[in-house]
C-alpha positions in Angstrom: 0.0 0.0 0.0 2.6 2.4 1.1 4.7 1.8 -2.4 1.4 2.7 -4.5 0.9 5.5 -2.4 4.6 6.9 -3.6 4.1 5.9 -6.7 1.0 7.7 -7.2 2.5 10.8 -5.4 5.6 10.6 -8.1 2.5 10.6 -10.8 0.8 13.6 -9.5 4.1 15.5 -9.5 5.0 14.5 -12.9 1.4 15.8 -13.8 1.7 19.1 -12.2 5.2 19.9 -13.8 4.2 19.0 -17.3 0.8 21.5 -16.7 3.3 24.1 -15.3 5.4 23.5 -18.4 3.0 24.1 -20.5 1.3 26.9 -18.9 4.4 28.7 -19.3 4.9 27.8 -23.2 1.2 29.2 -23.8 2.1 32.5 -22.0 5.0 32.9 -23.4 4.8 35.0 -27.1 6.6 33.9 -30.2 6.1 37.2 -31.6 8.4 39.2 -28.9 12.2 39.5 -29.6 14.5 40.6 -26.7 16.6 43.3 -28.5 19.7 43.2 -26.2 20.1 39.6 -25.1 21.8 41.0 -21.5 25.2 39.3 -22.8 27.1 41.5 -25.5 26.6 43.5 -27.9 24.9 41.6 -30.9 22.9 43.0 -33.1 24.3 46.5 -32.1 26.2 49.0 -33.4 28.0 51.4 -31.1 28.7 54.7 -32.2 31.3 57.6 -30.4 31.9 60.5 -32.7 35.3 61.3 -31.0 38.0 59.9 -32.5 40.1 57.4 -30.5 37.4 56.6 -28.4 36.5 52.9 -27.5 33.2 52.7 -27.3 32.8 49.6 -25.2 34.3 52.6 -22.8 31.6 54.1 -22.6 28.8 51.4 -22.8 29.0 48.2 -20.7 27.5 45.2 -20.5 26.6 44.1 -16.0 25.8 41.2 -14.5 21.8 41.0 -14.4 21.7 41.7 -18.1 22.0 45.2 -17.6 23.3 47.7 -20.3 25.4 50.5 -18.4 26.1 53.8 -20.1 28.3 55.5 -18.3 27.3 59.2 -20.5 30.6 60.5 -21.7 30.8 61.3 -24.2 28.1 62.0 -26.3 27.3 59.3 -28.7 24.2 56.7 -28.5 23.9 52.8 -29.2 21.4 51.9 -31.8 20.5 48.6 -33.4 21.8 46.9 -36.6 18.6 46.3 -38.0 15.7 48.7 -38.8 12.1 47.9 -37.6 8.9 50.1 -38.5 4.9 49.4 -36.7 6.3 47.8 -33.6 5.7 48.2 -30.0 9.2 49.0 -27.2 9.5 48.3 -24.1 12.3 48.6 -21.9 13.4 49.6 -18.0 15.7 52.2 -17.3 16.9 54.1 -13.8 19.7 57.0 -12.9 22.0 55.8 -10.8 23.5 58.6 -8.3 21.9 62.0 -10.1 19.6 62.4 -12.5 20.4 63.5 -16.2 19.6 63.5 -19.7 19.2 60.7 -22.5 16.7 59.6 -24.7 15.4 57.2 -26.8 15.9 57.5 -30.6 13.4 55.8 -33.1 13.1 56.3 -37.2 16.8 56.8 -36.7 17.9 57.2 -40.7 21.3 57.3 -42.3 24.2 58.5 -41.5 25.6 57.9 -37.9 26.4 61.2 -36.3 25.5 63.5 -32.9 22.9 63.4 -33.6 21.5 61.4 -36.7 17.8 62.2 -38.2 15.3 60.8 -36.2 12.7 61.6 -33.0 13.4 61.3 -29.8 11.4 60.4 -26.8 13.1 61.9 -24.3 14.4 60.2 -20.8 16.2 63.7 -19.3 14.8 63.7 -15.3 11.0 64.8 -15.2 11.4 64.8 -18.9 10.7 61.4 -19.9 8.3 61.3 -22.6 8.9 64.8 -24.3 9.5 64.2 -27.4 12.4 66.1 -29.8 12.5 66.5 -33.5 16.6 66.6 -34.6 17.7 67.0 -38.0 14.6 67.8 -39.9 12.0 65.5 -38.8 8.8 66.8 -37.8 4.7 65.5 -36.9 1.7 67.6 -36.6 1.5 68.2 -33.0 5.1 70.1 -33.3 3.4 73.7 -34.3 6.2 75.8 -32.1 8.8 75.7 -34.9 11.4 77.7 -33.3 11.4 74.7 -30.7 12.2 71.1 -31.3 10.4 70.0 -28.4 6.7 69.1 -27.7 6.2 69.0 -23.9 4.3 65.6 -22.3 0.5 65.7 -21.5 1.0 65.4 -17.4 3.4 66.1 -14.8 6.2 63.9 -14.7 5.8 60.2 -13.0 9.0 58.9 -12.7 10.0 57.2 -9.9 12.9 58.4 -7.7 16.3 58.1 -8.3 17.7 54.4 -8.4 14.7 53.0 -8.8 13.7 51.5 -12.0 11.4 52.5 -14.6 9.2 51.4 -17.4 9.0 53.0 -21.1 7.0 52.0 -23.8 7.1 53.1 -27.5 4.2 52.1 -29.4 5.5 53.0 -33.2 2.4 52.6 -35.5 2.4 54.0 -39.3 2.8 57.5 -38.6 2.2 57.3 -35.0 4.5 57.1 -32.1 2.8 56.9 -28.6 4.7 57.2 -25.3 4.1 55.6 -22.3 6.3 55.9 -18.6 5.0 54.0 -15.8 1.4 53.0 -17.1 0.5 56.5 -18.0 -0.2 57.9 -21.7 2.1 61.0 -21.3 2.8 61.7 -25.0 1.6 61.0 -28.7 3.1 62.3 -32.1 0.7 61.7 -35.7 1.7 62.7 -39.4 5.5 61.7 -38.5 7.5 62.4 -41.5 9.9 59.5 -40.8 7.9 56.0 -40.0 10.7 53.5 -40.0 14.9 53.1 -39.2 17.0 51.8 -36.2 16.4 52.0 -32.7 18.9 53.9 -30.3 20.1 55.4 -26.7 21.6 57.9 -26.1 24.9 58.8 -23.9 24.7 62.5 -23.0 26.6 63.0 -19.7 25.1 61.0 -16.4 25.3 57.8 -16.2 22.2 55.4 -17.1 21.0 51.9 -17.2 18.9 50.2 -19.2 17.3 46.5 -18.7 14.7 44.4 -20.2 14.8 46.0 -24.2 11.8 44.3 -25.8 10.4 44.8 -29.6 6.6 43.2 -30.5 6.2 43.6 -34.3 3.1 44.9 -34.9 0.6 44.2 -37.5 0.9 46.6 -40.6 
């Protein structure tokens, strides 16, 4: 009696792990891709404008599969590929101050500070503005003597050293921007709709974790 009783228990536990097993394959989606794989650099291209300047100096891969700029100098990491109607997420936190970055989408050619494309901005209490550079514009930018376009609400980050969540939702001619749950921004009639993905290094020190791209339908 007491051997079918273990035998039945080993049963049961083979049963729950394949159901676990499973539950995690059906939540997991095919469709994400983790952009920075939290090991190297692949599928990235790093770009410092100064010459004689390493720029595994000035980004770093850290243990947690955390991607370390350290913000000088100026320069930004963007990816290899180009990607257009797609949606970004990705975690990032100051370390010791705040400071200014930003996140670079419909980057076109050619790499330099800084290359044609919008930013959504990650400067402290800044995050979500968004910047025309080099000649890209949308219809919500009517102040042409300034490149920036304010968010909707106050700010919402969280404090420093704590992490925070950013998502990009890149649609046809639409980028939305998201920080922490809240709708703080949204650009339509964008003049540039596809190109590379970048961050920026503009003086403080910033991490980023967790960079993930879900294709879109078109």
């Amino acid at each position: 009696m007491r051997r079918f009783a273990t035998v039945m228990t080993g049963l049961l536990i083979c049963v729950c792990l394949a159901g676990a097993q499973a539950e995690k394959k059906a939540n997991e989606d095919p469709k994400k891709t983790a952009l920075f794989n939290g090991k190297d650099f692949e599928g990235w291209k790093l770009f410092i404008p100064e010459a004689g300047v390493d720029p595994t100096t000035v980004w770093e891969v850290r243990e947690g599969g955390v991607l370390h700029c350290k913000g000088k100098p100026s320069g930004y990491i963007r990816t290899k590929a180009p990607y257009e109607n797609y949606r970004l997420t990705f975690e990032w936190r100051w370390l010791k101050e705040g400071g200014n970055s930003g996140l670079l989408v419909h980057i076109q050619e050619e790499d330099k500070v800084w290359p044609k494309s919008i930013e959504g901005q990650l400067g402290s209490h800044d995050a979500a503005d968004f910047w025309v550079i080099d000649g890209t514009d949308f219809k919500e930018h009517t102040n042409k003597d300034d490149r920036r376009v304010p968010k909707m609400h106050e700010h919402n980050e969280k404090p420093i050293g704590e992490w925070n969540q950013y998502e990009a939702v890149c649609e046809g001619n639409t980028i939305r921007l998201t920080v922490n749950g809240l709708l703080q921004n949204v650009a339509t009639e964008t003049t540039v709709t596809k190109g590379y993905i970048g961050f920026q290094s503009e003086g403080t020190p910033i991490e980023f974790r967790n960079i993930v791209l879900e294709p879109l339908g078109k």
